[in-house]
N, C-alpha and C positions, 0 to 999 in steps of 0.2 A: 385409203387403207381401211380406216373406220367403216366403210359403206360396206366393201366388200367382206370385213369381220359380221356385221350386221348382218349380211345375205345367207351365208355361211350358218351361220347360226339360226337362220329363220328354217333352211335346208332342213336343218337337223331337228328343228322342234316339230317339222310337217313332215318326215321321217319317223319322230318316236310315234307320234298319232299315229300314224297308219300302219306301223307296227303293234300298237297298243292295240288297235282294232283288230287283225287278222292272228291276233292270240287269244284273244276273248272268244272269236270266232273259232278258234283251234281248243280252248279249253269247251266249249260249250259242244267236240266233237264235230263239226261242224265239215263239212269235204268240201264245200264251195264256195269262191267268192263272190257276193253280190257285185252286180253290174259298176255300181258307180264305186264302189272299193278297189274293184280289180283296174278300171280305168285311171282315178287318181294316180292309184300305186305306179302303171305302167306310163305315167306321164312325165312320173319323179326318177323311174328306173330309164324311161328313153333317153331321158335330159341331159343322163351322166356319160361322163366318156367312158365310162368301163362298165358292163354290167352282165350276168352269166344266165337273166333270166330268159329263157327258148320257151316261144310263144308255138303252142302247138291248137291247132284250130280244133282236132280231131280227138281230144281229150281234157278234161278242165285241168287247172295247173294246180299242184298240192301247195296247201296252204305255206309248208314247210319252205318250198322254193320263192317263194313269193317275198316272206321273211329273209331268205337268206339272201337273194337281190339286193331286196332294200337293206339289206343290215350290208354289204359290200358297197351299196354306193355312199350309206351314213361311214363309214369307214375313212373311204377318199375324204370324206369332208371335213372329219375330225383329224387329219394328220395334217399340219399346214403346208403351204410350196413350202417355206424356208426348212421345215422338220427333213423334206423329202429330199431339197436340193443337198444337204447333209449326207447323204447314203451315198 
């Protein structure tokens, strides 16, 4: 239980990074995301069982969706099974 609190919580600290980073990039104006940002991020959003980001080849992806991805899949991970099996 301990290990998987640990994992959970590591999720979530490599989640606010790369959050932290594509707002920096969105306050600084910014409309794209560099290469190894946008792969990270897409590594953390494929992982999840749930996630709303639509990867489109034919247009780069606003920064906004990017964050709201990842802000859905830090979500799942801040709610625990036992909070969910509750509902």
């Amino acid at each position: 239980m301990r290990r998987l609190q640990y994992a959970r919580r590591h999720r979530i600290r490599l989640i606010d990074g790369l959050l932290n980073e594509l707002e920096l990039l969105n306050l600084a104006g910014e409309s794209e995301v560099p290469g190894q940002l946008s792969r990270r991020a897409t590594g953390v959003i494929m992982s999840a069982d749930t996630h709303s980001l639509v990867m489109r080849p034919d247009r780069p992806i606003p920064i906004a969706a990017w964050m709201a991805a990842l802000f859905e899949v830090q979500d799942t991970l801040m709610v625990s099974r036992e909070d969910r099996a509750g509902d």
